[in-house]
C-alpha positions as a printed Julia matrix, in Angstrom:
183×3 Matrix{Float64}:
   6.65  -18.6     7.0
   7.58  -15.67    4.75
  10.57  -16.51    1.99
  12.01  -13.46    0.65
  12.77  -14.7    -2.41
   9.56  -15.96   -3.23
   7.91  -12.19   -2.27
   7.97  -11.31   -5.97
   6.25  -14.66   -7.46
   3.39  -13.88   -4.61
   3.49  -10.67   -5.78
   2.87  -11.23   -9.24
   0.03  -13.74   -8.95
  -2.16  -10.94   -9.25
  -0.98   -9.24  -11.91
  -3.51  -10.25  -14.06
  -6.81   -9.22  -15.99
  -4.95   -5.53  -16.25
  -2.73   -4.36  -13.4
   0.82   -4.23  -14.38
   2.68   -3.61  -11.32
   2.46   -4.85   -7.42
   4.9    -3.23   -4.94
   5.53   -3.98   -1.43
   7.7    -1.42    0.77
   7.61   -0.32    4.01
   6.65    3.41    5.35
   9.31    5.13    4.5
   9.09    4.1     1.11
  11.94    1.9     0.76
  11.0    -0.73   -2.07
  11.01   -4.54   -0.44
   9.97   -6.26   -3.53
   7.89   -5.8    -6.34
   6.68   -7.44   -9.34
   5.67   -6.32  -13.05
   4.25   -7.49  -15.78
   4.98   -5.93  -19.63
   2.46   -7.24  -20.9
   0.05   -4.49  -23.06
  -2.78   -6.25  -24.58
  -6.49   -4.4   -23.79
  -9.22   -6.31  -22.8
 -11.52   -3.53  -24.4
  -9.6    -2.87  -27.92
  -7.92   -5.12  -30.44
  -5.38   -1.71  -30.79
  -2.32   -2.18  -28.13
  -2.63    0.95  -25.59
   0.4     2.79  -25.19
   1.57    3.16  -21.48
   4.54    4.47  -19.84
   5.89    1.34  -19.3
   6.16    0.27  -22.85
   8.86    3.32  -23.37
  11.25    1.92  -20.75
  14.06   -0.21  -20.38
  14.01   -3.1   -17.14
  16.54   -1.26  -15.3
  14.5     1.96  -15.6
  11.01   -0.08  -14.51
  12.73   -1.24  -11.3
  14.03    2.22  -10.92
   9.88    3.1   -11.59
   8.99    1.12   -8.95
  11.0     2.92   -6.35
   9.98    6.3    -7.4
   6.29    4.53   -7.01
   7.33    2.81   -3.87
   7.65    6.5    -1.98
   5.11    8.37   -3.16
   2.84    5.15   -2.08
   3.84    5.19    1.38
   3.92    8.93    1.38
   0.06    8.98    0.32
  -0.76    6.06    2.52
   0.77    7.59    5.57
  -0.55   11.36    4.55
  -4.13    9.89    4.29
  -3.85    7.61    7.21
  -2.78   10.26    9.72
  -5.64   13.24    8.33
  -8.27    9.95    8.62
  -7.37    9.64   12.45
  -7.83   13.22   12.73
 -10.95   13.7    10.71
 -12.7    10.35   12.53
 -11.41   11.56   16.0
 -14.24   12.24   18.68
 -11.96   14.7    20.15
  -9.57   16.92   18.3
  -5.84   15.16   17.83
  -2.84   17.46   19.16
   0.43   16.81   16.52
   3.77   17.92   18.33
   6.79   19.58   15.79
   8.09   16.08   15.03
   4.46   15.04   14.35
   4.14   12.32   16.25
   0.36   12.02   18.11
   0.22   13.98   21.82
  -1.4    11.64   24.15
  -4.89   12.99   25.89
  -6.88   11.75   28.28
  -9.34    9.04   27.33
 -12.8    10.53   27.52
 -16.24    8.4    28.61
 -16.67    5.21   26.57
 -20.27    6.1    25.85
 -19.24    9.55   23.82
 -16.52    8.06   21.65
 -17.24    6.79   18.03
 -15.67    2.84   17.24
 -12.22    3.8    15.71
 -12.01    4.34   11.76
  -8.96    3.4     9.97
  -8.54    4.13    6.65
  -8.41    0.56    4.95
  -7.81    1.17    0.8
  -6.84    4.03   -0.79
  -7.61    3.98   -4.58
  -6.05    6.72   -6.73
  -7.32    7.48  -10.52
  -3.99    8.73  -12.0
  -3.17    9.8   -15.63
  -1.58    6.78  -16.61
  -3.44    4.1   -14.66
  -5.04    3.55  -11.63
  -3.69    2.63   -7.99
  -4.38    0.87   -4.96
  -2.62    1.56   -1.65
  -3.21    0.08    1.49
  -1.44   -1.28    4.88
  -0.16   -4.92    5.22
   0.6    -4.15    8.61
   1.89   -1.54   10.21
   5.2    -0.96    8.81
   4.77   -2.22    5.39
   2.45   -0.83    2.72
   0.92   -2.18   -0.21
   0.91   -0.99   -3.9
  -0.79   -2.16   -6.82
  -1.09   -0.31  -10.21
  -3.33   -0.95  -13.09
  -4.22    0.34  -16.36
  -6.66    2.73  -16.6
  -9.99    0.13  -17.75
  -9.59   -1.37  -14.64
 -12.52   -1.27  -12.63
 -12.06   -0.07   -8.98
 -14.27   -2.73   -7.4
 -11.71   -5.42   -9.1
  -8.5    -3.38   -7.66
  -9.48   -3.21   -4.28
 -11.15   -6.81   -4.4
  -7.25   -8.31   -5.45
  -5.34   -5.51   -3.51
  -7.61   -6.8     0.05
  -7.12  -10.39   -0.93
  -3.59  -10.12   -1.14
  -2.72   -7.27    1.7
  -4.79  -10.21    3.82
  -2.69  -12.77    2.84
   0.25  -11.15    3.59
  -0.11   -9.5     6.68
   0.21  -12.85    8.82
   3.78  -13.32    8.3
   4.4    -9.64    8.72
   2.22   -8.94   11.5
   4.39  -12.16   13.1
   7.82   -9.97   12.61
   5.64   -6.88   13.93
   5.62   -8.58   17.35
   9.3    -9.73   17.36
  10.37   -6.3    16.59
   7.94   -4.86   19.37
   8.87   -7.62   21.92
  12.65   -6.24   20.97
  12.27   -2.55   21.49
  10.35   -3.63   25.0
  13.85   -5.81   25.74
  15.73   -2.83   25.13
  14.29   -0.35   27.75
């Protein structure tokens, strides 16, 4: 079972070998938890590498981690929805609110097996970044420092969005079975 308190020590466990920060919040971007280290030893120099994060106080880092929080789940939603459109067999009708329009299911033999968009990995000025889905109303975060190779972000970022999603996936399905109770 899922302790909130101990999100941010399962959080941090990967915060090693050069990422600096893990986040966990849901779609709209509202931070759950998130853990970060301050630590700014290279691997690849004996020179400390100055980072963004060096120049702030704790208070402003958890404040960082918001501002990071939304723009995750921004880019993670963004991507996810133009990846259903672009791996679509048939074209996908938004309506003003844009939510999907339902069409007709076409023959079985004409469609393409579904493509979701799985990791999203971002080379930024400061760092690099992993986003992905837990399940689907939480998203993943993890940011790293820029010598960071991608294969090693996404390897940690997959291992821990599978961990997680169990006990999420669990509250998925209460909060479905709830909205079913309702109407």
């Amino acid at each position: 079972m899922l302790q909130p308190r101990l999100l941010p020590k399962v959080l941090e466990q990967i915060n090693t070998d050069g990422i600096k920060t893990t986040i966990l919040c849901n779609v709209n971007g509202s931070l759950i938890s998130s853990a970060s280290t301050t630590n700014t030893t290279s691997a690849n120099s004996s020179e400390q590498q100055l980072t963004y994060q060096q120049h702030l106080l704790p208070s402003q880092l958890k404040h960082l981690d918001k501002l990071v929080a939304a723009i995750a789940a921004n880019m993670w939603y963004s991507y996810q929805k133009a990846g259903k459109t672009a791996f679509s067999p048939s074209p996908i009708e938004y309506d003003e609110n844009g939510n999907v329009i339902e069409q007709e299911p076409q023959d079985q033999e004409d469609q393409l097996p579904p493509q979701e968009l799985k990791c999203l990995l971002a080379d930024c000025e400061y760092g690099r970044m992993a986003i992905t889905g837990v399940s689907r109303n939480v998203v993943l975060c993890v940011c790293a420092e820029k010598n960071v190779p991608f294969g090693l972000l996404n390897k940690k970022t997959t291992v821990l969005r599978e961990y997680l999603s169990e006990p999420f996936k669990i509250i998925d399905e209460a909060i479905e079975e709830e909205e079913e109770e309702e109407f």
